[in-house]
C-alpha positions as CSV (number, residue, x, y, z in Angstrom):
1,X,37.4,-86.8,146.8
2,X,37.2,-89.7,149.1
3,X,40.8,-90.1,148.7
4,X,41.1,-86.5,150.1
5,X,39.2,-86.9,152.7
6,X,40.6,-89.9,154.1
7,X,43.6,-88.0,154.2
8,X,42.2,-85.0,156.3
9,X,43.7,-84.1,159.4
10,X,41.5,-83.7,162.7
11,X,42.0,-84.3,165.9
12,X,38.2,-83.9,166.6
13,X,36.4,-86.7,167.0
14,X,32.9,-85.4,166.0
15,X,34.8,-84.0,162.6
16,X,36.7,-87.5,162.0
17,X,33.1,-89.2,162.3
18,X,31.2,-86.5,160.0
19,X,34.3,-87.1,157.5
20,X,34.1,-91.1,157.6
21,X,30.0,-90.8,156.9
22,X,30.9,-88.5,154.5
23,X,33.5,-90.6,152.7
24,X,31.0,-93.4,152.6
25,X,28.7,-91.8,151.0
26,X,30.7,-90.6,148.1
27,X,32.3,-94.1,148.2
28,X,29.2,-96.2,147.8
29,X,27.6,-93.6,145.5
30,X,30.2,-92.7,142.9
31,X,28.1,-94.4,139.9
32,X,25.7,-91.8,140.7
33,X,27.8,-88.9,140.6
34,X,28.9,-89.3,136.8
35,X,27.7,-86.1,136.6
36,X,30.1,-85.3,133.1
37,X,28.9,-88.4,131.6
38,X,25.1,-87.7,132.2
39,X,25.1,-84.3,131.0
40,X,27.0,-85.4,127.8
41,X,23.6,-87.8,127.1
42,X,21.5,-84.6,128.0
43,X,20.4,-86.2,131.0
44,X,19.1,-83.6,133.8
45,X,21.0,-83.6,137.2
46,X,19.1,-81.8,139.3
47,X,16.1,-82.5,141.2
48,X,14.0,-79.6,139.4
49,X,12.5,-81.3,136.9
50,X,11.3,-84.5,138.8
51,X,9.7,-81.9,141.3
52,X,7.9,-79.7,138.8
53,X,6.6,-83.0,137.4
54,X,5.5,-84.2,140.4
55,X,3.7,-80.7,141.0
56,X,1.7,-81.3,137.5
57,X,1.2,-84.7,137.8
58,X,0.3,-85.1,141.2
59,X,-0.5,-81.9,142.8
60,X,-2.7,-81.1,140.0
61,X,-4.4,-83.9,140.2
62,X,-4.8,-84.9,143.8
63,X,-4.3,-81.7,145.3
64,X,-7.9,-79.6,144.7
65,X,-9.9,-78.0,147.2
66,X,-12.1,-80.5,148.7
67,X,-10.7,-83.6,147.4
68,X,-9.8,-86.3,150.0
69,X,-8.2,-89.8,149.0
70,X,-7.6,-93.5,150.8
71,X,-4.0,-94.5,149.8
72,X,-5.8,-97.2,147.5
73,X,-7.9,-94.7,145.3
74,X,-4.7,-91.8,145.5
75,X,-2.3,-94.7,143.7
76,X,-5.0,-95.7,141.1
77,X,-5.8,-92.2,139.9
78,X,-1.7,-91.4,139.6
79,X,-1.4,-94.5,137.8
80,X,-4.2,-93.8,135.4
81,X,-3.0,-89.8,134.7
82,X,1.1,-91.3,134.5
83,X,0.0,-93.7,132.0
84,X,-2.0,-91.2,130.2
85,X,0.3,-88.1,130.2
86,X,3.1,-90.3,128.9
87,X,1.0,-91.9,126.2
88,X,0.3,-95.6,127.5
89,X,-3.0,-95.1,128.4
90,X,-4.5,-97.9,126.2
91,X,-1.4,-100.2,126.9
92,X,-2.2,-99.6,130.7
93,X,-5.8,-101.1,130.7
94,X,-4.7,-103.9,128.0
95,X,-2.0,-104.9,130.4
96,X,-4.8,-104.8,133.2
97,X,-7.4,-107.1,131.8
98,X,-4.8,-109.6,131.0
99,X,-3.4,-109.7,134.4
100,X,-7.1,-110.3,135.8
């Protein structure tokens, strides 16, 4: 693709510039794009399943009527539910008293 599109004919000068930052961005982000390889290791691709996460994570969580948070007190509580949805919960407060 980036080969292609250096090779694209314009004589528009808005186009050629749209097609350069284009090009770049496939350039520099190829490793990214292995999207074959990843769904061979049944890795998802899309961004659905990070956002319905976030939604139960988060929004369930932070999101209730009547709840307001500092930045401070919003990161602890997602820390806390993270590490206890994905099972770490007592891992999470070992690794916290030996850090203090």
């Amino acid at each position: 693709m980036v080969a292609e599109l250096a090779r694209f004919p314009t004589a528009d000068r808005h186009v050629e510039e749209q097609i350069r930052i284009e090009r770049e961005y496939f350039s520099h982000n190829a490793q990214r794009m292995r999207y074959p390889i990843f769904r061979k290791q049944h890795l998802f691709i899309g961004s659905g399943v990070i956002e319905a996460g976030c939604k139960t994570i988060i929004g369930s969580r932070l999101k209730q009527s009547g709840m307001f948070w500092t930045l401070r007190g919003a990161n602890a509580i997602l820390a806390l539910r993270a590490n206890r949805l994905s099972g770490r919960f007592e891992q999470y407060w070992e690794n916290r008293a030996r850090a203090a």
